[in-house]
N, C-alpha and C positions, 0 to 999 in steps of 0.2 A: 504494500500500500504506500502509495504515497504522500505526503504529508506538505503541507502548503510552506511556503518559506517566505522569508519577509525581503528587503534588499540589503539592508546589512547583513542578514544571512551569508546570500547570495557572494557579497563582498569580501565576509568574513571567509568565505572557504574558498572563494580565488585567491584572496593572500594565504590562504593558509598552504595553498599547494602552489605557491610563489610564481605565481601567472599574472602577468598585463591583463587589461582588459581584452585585448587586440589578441594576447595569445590562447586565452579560455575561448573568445568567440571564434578561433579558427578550429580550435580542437571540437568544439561540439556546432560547426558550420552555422554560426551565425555572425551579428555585424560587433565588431566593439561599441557601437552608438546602441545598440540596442542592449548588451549588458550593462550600458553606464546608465540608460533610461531603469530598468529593471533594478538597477543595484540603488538608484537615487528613488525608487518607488514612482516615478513617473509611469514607466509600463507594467504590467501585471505578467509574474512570472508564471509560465504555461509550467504546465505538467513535463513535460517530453522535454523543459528547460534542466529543470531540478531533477530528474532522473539522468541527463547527461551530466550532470556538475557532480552528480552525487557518484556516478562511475568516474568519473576521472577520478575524484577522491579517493576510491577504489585500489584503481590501479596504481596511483603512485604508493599506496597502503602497502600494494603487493608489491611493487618494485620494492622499497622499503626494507620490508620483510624480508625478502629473498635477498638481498644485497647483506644486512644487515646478520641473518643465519650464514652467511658465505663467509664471512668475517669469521664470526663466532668460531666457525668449524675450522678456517685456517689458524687459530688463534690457539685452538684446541690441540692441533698438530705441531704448533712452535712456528708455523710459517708467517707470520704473523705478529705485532706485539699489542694487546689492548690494555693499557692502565686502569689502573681501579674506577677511575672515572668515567672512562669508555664503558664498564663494564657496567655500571650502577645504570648510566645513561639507557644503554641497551635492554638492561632490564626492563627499565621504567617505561620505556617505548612499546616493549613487549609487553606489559601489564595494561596500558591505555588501548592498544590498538590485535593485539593478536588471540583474543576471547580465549583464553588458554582458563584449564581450568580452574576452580579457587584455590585448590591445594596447589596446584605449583608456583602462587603467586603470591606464597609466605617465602 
């Protein structure tokens, strides 16, 4: 189901997946004037808007993810070096974003 969105919504998740206007409305084929109309509440964001923004958010989750476990596992092997920082980070990335059980997430 999908769920209506506001335009700072809308806004808040093109910077959050570090996109232009001009680069989010290429990726889901629409105009930059029409997500900065949408993102300022000018125009009314469609359905088939927010389900395209809501996959992009998606796959950079899964880029992310996969980039992020490819680390881990060379890190794991010694090919690799992650500091304790790197390592806390990576947790915390994986507790927000990778629906992992409750138990592995003490």
């Amino acid at each position: 189901m999908v769920t209506a969105m506001q335009g700072d919504e809308l806004k808040a998740l093109r910077k959050g997946l570090g996109m232009t206007q001009a680069e989010m409305a290429d990726a889901i084929g629409m105009t930059a004037t029409s997500i900065g109309l949408m993102e300022r509440g000018v125009a009314p964001i469609e359905k088939r808007t927010i389900q395209a923004a809501r996959y992009l958010q998606v796959l950079a989750s899964s880029h992310t993810m996969f980039a992020l476990a490819l680390k881990l596992e060379k890190a794991s092997r010694g090919e690799v070096q992650m500091d304790r920082d790197e390592l806390a980070d990576a947790a915390e990335w994986l507790k927000e974003h990778a629906n992992l059980p409750r138990d592995w997430q003490d």
